[in-house]
C-alpha positions, -999 to 999 in steps of 0.1 A, spaced: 0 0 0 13 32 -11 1 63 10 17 96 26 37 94 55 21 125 78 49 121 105 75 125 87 62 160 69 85 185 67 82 222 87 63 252 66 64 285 75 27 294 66 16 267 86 21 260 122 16 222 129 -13 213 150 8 205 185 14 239 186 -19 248 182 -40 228 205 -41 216 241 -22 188 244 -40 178 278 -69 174 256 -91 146 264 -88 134 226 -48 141 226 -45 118 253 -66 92 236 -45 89 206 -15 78 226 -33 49 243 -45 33 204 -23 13 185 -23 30 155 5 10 139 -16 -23 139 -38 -5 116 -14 5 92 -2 -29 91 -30 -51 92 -58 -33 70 -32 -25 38 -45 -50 18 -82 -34 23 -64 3 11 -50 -13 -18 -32 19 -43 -4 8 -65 -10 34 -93 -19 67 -93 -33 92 -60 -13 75 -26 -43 57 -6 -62 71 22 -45 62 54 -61 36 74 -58 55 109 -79 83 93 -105 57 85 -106 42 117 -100 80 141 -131 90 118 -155 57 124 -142 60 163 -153 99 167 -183 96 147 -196 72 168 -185 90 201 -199 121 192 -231 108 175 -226 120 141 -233 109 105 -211 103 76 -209 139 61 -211 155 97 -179 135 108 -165 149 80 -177 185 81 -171 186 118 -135 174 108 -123 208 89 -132 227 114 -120 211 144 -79 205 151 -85 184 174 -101 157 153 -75 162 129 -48 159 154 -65 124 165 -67 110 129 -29 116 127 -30 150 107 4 170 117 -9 203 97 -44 221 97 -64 207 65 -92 238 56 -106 207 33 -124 175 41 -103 148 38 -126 122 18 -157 119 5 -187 114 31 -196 84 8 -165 68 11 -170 57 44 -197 29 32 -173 15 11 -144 12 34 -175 -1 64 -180 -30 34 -144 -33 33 -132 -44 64 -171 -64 74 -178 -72 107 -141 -87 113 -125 -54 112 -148 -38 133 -145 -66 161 -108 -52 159 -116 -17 165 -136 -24 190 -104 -51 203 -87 -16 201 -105 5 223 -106 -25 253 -66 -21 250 -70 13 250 -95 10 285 -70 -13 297 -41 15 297 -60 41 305 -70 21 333 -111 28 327 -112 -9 332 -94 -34 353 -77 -68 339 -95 -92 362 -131 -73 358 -131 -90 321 -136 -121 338 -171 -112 350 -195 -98 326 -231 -93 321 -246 -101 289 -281 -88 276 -300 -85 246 -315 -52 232 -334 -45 198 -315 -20 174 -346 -3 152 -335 -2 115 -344 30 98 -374 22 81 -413 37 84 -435 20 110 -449 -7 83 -484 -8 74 -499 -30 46 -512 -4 27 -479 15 30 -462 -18 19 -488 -27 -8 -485 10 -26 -446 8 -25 -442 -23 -41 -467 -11 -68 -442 17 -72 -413 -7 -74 -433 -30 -103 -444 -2 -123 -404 12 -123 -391 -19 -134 -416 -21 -162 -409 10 -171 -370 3 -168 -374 -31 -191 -396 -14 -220 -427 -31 -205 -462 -22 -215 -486 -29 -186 -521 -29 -194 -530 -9 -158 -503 9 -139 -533 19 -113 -511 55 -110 -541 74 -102 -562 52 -79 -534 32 -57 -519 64 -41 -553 79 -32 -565 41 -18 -537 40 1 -544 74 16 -582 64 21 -565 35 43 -555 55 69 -583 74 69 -603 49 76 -586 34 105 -579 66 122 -620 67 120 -621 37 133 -642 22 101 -623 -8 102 -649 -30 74 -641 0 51 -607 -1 56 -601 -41 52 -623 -36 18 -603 -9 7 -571 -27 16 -583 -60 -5 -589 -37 -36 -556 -21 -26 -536 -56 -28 -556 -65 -56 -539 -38 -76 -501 -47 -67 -513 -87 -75 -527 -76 -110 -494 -55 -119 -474 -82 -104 -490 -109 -129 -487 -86 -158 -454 -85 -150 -448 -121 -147 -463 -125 -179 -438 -107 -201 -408 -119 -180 -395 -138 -209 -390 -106 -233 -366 -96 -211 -330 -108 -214 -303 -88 -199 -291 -114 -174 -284 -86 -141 -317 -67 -145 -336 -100 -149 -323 -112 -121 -331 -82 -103 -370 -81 -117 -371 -122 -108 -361 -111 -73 -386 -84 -67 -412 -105 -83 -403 -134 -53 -405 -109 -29 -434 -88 -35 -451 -125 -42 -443 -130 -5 -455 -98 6 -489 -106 -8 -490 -140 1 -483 -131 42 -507 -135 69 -506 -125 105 -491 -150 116 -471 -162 89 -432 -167 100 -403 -147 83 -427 -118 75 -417 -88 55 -417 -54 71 -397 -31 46 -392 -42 8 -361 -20 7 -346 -44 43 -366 -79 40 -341 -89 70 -362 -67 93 -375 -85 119 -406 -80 145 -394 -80 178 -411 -76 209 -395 -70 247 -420 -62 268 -420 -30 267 -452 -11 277 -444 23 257 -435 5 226 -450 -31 221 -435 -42 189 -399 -30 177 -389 -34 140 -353 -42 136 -326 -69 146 -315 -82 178 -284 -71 194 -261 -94 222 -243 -73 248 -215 -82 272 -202 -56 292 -179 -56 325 -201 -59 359 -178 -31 375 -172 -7 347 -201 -10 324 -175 -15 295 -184 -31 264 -165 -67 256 -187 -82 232 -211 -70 210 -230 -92 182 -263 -85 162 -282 -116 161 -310 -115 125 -336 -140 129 -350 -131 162 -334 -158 179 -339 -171 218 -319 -154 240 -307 -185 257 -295 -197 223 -269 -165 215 -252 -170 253 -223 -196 242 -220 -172 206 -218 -142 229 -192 -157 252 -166 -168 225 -166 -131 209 -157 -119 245 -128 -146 246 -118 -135 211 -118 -102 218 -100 -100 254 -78 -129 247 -94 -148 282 -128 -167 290 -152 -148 315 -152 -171 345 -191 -155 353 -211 -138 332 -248 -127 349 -280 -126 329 -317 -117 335 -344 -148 328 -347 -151 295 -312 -169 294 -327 -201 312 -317 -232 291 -285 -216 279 -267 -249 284 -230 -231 289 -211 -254 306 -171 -234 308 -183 -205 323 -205 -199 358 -237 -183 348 -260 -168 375 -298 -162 365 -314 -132 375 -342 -148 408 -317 -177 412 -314 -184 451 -295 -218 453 -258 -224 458 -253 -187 461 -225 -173 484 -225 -134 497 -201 -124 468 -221 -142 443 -253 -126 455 -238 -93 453 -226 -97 417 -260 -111 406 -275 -81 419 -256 -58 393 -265 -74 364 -293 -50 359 -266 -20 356 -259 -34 321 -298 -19 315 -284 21 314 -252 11 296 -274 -2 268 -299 34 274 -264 52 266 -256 35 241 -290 46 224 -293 82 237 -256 96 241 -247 68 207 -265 56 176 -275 21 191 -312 33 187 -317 33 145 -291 16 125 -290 39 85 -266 8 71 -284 -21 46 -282 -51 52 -274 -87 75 -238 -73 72 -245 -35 81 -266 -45 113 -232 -70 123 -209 -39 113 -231 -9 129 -238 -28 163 -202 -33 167 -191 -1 161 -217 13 188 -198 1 212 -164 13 201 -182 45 210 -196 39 241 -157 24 254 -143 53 239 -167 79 259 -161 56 292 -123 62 282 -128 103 278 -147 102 311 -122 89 325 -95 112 316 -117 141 323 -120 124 357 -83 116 365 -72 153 348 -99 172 375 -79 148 403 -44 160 391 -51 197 391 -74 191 424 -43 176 442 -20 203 430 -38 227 443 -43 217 471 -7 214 476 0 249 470 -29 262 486 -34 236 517 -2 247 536 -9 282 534 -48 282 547 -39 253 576 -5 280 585 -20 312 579 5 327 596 38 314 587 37 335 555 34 369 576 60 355 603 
């Protein structure tokens, strides 16, 4: 890999270099000396591959910018904007001048996320516990105990309706007709959007005969475009976009097939893998997105494993899964790890697992760990309200395994700032009080 060497840049005179420029006790100066920058440089060349031509983006750029973006709670072009104009984000992503432009494209940042796939975020997130380690945010024999939990991480999609679903795949039919040359004897243009419409209406008046009739003339519509379709399938021949029609036709045929209670529903034509999930939850019943596995230190709340799980599977059934990413990731297996209930039949047999209610063959210690497995419950409220846990934007199986990892890069790194913010306020606290403590216990050894 062929890129420019930042460190080694030489002195201008117009510019000043950004050490002399910021405040090196920065929260986020300090935090680039505890990563391991080099590993990235070494290990993700091959995905920054430049032989030819412009010198490749460097990989710690990629990585400082998926880190602060997911500290700060930004999106791809606000990472970027915010990046101009602030040094210290420069500083962190290894700049040694002030840039006045953005240093990629906002849109890059999908690619390289496709790139490196879930693996390479496991090691950024691999990164930051080394990082917690030497900061000392979290101590080396609290990875042996852990709690583990599962959330629901919403995709970004519209609360799905079947009329809302029945109109948009319309749309999509009557697009690729159009696209393929086509000629469909009803396009239903005119009447579909305004059905759709009358829908809602109707349930909101609570007119719920005249909204199941106009929602069967509704679906009748999509089913008579989607036949017309079907029909003429063989005039087309371009292999890709007649793969792509034969795989809209499967999946709008599913759409129309569904019932209530059919299994492996569809939610969103545009993110099939969307699952229905429901918690418990009395505010919101029914959450549309995928399930996410959580394993965090008992004593520090930090993050040591974190998995999406698509299919909606039973929690007791992602424990062992859960436990072998913590033991990739921290290099050692958790001796305990606590859960709540709805682990029961786990059938781990390596590691100690105390249930949430359980009352036999507990000792005092024991009892007093199981009783903070419920502070894994604000770590994962943080992770939605202070990080982007709450609504994943990326497509895909493979961008709900990427996005949930990188969450929790995030929420170590902002345990790691807190911590330096904490241990800075000590230092200057002490030294004060060294100066200033003498002086107010002997007021009068100055004046004698």
């Amino acid at each position: 890999m062929k890129h420019r060497d930042r460190a080694t840049e030489q002195d201008d005179l117009l510019r000043p270099r950004l050490v002399d420029m910021i405040d090196m006790r920065h929260e986020l100066v300090k935090l680039s000396e505890l990563i391991d920058w080099e590993w990235f440089e070494r290990e993700w060349a091959e995905f920054f591959p430049s032989k030819e031509g412009r010198p490749a983006t460097h990989p710690r750029l990629v990585a400082g910018l998926m880190y602060l973006q997911h500290v700060y709670r930004l999106a791809d072009d606000a990472v970027v904007a915010r990046w101009v104009e602030n040094p210290y984000f420069q500083h962190f992503t290894g700049e040694t001048f002030f840039q006045h432009k953005p240093p990629i494209h906002p849109s890059s940042l999908s690619r390289w996320r496709d790139r490196i796939g879930e693996e390479g975020a496991e090691w950024l997130l691999t990164k930051t516990i080394e990082a917690g380690r030497a900061a000392g945010t979290v101590d080396d024999t609290s990875l042996k105990r852990v709690a583990v939990d599962t959330t629901v991480m919403e995709k970004d999609i519209s609360h799905p309706t079947d009329a809302k679903l029945y109109e948009k795949a319309r749309q999509k039919l009557v697009a690729l007709a159009r696209e393929g040359g086509l000629s469909l004897r009803q396009s239903y243009a005119r009447k579909s959007p305004r059905l759709a419409q009358q829908v809602g209406r109707y349930a909101h008046a609570r007119q719920f005969k005249r909204m199941r009739m106009a929602l069967r003339t509704l679906k009748g519509y999509t089913g008579r475009v989607l036949r017309d379709i079907r029909r003429q399938i063989d005039a087309i021949s371009q292999g890709a976009f007649r793969e792509r029609v034969l795989d809209t036709l499967v999946l709008v045929s599913q759409l129309l097939h569904q019932t209530p209670k059919s299994k492996g529903k569809i939610y969103a034509l545009h993110a099939p893998e969307v699952d229905c999930i429901s918690k418990g939850k009395a505010r919101v019943r029914y959450e549309f997105g995928t399930k996410v596995s959580i394993a965090t230190t008992i004593a520090e709340g930090f993050v040591v494993g974190m998995r999406a799980m698509s299919g909606n599977p039973y929690d007791g059934h992602t424990l062992a899964e859960a436990l072998e990413q913590v033991e990739t990731l921290t290099d050692q297996r958790p001796d305990l790890a606590v859960v709540d209930r709805g682990y029961r039949g786990h059938g781990v047999e390596k590691t100690m697992v105390l249930i949430s209610g359980q009352r036999r063959g507990l000792t005092p210690s024991l009892k007093t760990l199981l009783r903070r497995r419920s502070a894994i419950e604000p770590e994962i409220g943080h992770m939605k309200a202070d990080g982007r846990l709450a609504r994943c934007p990326l497509k895909g199986t493979s961008g709900d395994a990427i996005f949930a990892v990188l969450c929790g890069c995030g929420h170590n790194i902002r345990k790691i700032l807190a911590h330096l913010r904490a241990l800075y306020r000590a230092i200057i606290t002490w030294v004060l009080a060294e100066i200033f403590w003498p002086e107010l216990k002997n007021p009068g050894h100055q004046a004698a």
